[in-house]
KOLNU-262435 format. One record per atom (N, C-alpha, C, O): residue in one letter; y, z, x. Coordinates in steps of 0.001 Angstrom, whole numbers, padded with zeros to 6 digits, always signed. Layout:
<recs>
AYZX;...
</recs>
This chain:
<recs>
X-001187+000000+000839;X+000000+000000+000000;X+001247+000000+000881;X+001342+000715+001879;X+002066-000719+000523;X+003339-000931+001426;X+004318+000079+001137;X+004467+000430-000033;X+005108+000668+002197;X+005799+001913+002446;X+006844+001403+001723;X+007261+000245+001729;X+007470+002892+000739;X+008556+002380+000057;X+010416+001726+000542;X+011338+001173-000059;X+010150+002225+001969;X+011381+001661+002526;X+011213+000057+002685;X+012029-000757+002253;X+009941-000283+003420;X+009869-001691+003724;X+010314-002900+002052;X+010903-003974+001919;X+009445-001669+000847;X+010017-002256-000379;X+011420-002419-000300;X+012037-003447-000581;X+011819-001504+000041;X+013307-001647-000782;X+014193-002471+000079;X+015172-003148-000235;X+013740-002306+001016;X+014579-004014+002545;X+014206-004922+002163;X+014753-005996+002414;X+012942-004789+001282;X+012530-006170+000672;X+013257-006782-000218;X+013645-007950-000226;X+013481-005660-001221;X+014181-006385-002079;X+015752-006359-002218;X+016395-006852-003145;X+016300-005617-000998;X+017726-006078-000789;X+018177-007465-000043;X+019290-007991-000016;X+016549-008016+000746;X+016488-008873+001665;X+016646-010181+000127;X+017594-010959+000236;X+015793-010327-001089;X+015428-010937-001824;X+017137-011291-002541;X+017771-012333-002711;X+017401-009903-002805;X+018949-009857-003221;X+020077-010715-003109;X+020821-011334-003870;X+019951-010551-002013;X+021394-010642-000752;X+021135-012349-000717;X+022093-013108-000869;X+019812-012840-000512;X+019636-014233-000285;X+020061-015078-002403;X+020811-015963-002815;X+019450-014492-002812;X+019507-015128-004396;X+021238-014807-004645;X+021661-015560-005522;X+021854-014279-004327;X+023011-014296-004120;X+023748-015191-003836;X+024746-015448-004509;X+023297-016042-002465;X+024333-016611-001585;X+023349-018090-002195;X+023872-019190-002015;X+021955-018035-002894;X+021822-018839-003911;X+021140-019925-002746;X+021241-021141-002907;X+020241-019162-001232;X+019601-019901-000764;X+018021-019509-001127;X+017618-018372-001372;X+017088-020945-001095;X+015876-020646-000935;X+015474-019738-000179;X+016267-019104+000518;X+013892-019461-000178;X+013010-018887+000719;X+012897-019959+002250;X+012692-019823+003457;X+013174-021020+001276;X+012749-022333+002946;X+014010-022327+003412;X+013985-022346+004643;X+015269-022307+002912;X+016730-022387+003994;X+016841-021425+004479;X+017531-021529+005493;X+016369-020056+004212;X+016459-018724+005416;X+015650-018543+006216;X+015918-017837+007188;X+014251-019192+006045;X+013344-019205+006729;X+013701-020117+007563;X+013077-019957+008612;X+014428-021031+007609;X+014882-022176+008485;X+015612-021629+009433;X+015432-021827+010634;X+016668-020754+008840;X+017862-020103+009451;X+017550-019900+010621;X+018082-020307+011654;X+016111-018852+010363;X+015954-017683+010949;X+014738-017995+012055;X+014302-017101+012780;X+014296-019226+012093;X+012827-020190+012565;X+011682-019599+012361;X+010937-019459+013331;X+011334-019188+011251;X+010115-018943+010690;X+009821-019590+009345;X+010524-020199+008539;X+008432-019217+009388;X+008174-020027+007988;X+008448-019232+006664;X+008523-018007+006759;X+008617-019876+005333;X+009080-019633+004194;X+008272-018368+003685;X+008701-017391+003071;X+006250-018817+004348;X+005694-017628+003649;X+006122-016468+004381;X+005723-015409+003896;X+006739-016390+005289;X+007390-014901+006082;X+008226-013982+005094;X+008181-012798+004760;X+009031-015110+004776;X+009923-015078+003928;X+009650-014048+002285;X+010295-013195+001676;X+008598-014607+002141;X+007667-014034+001003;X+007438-012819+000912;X+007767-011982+000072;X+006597-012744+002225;X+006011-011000+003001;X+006944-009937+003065;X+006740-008741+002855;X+008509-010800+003537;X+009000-009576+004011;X+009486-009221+002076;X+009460-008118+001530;X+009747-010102+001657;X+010557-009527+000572;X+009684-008957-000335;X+010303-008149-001028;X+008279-009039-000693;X+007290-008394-001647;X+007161-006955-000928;X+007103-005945-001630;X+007115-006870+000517;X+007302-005701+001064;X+005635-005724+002240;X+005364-004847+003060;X+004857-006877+001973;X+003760-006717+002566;X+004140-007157+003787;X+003229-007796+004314;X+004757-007106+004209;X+005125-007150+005985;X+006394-006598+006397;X+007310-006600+005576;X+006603-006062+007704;X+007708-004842+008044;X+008291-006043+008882;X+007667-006914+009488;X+009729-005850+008750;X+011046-006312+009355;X+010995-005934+010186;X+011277-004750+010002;X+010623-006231+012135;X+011212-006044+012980;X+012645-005516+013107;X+013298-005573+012065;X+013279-004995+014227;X+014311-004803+014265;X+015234-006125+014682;X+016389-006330+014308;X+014345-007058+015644;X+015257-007850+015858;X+015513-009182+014987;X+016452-009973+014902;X+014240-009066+014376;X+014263-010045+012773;X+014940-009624+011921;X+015565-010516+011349;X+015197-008185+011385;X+016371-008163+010490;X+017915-008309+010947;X+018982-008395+010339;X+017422-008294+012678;X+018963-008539+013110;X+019544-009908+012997;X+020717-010263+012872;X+018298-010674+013079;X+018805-012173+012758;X+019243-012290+011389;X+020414-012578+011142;X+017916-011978+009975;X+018277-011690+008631;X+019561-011477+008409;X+020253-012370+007919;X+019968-010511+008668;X+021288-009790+008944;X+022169-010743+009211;X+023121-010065+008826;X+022685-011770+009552;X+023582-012850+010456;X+023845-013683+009741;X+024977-013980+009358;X+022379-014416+009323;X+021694-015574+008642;X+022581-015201+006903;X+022870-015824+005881;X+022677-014236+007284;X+022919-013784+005468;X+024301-013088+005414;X+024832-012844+004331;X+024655-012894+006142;X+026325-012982+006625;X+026571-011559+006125;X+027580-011348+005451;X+025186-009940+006583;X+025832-009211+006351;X+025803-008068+007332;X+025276-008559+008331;X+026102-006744+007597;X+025746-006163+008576;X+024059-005500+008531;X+023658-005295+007385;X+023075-005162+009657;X+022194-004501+009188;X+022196-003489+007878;X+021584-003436+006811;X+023280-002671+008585;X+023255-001626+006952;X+022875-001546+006403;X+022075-000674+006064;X+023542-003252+005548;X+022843-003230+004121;X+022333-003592+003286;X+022713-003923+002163;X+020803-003550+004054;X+019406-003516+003757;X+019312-002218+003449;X+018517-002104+002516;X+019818-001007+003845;X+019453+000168+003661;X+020638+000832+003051;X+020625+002044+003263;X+021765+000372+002286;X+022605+001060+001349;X+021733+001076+000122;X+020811+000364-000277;X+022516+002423-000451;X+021856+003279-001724;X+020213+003476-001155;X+019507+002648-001730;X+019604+004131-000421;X+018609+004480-000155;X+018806+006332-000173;X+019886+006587+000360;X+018310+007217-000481;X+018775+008333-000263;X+018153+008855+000259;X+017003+008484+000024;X+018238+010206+001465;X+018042+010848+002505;X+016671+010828+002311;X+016207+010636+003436;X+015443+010949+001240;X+014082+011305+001817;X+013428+010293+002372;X+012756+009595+001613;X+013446+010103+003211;X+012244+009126+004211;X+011636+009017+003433;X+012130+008070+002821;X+010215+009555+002563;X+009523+009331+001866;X+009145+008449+000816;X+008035+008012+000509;X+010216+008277+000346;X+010799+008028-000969;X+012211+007045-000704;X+013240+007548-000253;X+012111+005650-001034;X+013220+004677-000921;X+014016+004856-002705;X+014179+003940-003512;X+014298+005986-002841;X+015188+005988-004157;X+016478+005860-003950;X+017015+006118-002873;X+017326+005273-005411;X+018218+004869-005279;X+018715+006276-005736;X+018103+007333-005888;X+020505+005819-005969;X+020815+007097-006999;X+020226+007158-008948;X+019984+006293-009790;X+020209+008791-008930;X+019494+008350-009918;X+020183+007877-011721;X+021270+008255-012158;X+019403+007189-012299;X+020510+006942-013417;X+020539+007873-014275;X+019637+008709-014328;X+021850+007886-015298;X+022732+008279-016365;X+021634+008237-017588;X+020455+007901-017469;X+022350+008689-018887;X+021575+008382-020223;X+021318+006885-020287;X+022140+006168-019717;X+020503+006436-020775;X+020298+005139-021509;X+020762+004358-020200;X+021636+003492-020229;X+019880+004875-018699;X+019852+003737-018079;X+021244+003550-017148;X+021526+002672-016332;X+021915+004599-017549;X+023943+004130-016776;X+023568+004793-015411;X+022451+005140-015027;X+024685+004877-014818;X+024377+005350-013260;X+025942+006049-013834;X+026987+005522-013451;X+025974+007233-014747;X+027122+007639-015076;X+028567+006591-014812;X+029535+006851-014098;X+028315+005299-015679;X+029859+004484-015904;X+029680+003708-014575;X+030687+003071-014266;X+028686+003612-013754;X+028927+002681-013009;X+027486+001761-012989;X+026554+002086-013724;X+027415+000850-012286;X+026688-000205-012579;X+025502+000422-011620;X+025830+000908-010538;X+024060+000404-012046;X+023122+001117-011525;X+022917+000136-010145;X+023396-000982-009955;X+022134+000854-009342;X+021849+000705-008334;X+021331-000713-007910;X+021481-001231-006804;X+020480-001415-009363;X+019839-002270-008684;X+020542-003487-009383;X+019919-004533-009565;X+021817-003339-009761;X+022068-004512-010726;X+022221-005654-010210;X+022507-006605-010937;X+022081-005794-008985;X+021936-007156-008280;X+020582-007797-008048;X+020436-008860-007445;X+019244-006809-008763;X+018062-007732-008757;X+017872-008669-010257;X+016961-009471-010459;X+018618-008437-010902;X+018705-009263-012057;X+019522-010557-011797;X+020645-010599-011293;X+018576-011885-012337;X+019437-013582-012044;X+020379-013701-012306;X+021240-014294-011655;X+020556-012939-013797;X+021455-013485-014790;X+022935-012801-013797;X+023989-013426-013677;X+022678-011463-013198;X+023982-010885-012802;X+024260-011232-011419;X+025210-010650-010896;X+023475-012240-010595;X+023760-012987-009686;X+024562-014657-010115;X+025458-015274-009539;X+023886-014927-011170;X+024400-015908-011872;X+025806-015722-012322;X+026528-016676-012031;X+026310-014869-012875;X+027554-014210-013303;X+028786-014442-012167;X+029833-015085-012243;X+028303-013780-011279;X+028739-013736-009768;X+029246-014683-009580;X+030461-014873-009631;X+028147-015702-009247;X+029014-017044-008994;X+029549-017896-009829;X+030042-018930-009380;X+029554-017691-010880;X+030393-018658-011846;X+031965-017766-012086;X+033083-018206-012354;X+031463-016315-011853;X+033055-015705-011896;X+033945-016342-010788;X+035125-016691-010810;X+032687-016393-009489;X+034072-016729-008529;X+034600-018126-008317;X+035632-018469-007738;X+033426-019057-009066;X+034051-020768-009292;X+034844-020730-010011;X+035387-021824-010162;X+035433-019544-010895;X+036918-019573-011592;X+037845-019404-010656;X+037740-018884-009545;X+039070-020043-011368;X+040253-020095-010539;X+040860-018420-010865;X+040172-017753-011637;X+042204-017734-010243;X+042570-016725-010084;X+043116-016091-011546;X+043208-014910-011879;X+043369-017030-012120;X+043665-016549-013532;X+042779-016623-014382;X+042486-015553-014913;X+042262-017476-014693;X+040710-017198-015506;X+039803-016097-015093;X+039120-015518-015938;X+039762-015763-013764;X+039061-014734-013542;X+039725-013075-013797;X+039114-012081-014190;X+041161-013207-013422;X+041946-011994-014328;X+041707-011683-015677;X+041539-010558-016147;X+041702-012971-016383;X+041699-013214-018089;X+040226-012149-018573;X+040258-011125-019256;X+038988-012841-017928;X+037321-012890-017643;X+037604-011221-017620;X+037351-010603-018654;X+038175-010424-016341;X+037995-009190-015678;X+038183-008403-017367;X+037303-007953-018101;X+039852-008480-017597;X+039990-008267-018560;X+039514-007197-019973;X+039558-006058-020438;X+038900-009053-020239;X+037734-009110-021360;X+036910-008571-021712;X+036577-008194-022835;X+036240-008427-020189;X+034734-007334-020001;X+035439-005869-020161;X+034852-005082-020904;X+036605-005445-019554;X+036691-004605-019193;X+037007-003647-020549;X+036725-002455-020664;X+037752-004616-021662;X+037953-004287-023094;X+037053-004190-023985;X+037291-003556-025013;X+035577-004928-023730;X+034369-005328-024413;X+033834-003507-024208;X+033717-002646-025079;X+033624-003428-022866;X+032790-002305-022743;X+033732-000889-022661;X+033368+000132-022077;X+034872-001035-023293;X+035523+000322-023723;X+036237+001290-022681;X+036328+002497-022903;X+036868+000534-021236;X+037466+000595-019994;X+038631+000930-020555;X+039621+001128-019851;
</recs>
């Protein structure tokens, strides 16, 4: 069974890439390995070197870090913070809301708006959900 830290690099590794909205084969390219690497590290069945996430890290335009932000102090245990009633992270957006498409999807269509549509957009939401 794969250690829960290697999970959770996994899936900030999975994150961070569906984000910037590259394949498994263009980071694996990046980085000169193959795509199924790519796979391993992010399901969690294979451990990130240090100097492979240092490349990861580059390739993906972010610092090591953060692979390991919101992880909390027990080694043991790769938990995030924990959530609010009904799922909230008390009024802020839970920990993992960047493994969902749709809110990577969001992302980038907010920022293909121009500066005022995206004020208008901020807004909207911000009146919808009672801000």
């Amino acid at each position: 069974m794969a250690n829960p830290i290697d999970l959770y690099v996994g899936k900030r590794l999975r994150q961070r890439r569906r984000l910037l909205g590259y394949t498994q084969q263009r980071l694996a390219e990046e980085v000169n390995i193959r795509f199924q690497q790519i796979q391993k590290y992010e399901s969690g069945a294979n451990r990130i070197s240090a100097s492979r996430l240092w490349s990861l890290a580059k390739a993906l335009d972010v610092p090591v870090a953060y692979f390991f932000e919101g992880l909390n102090g027990d080694h043991d245990q790769a938990e995030t913070r924990p959530a609010g009633p009904n799922g909230s992270a008390g009024g802020k957006a839970p920990a993992d809301v960047f493994s969902n498409k749709e809110t990577i999807d969001l992302v980038r269509a907010f920022y293909n708006l121009g500066e005022e549509p995206r004020r208008r957009l901020l807004d909207l939401a911000k009146a919808m959900s009672g801000e």
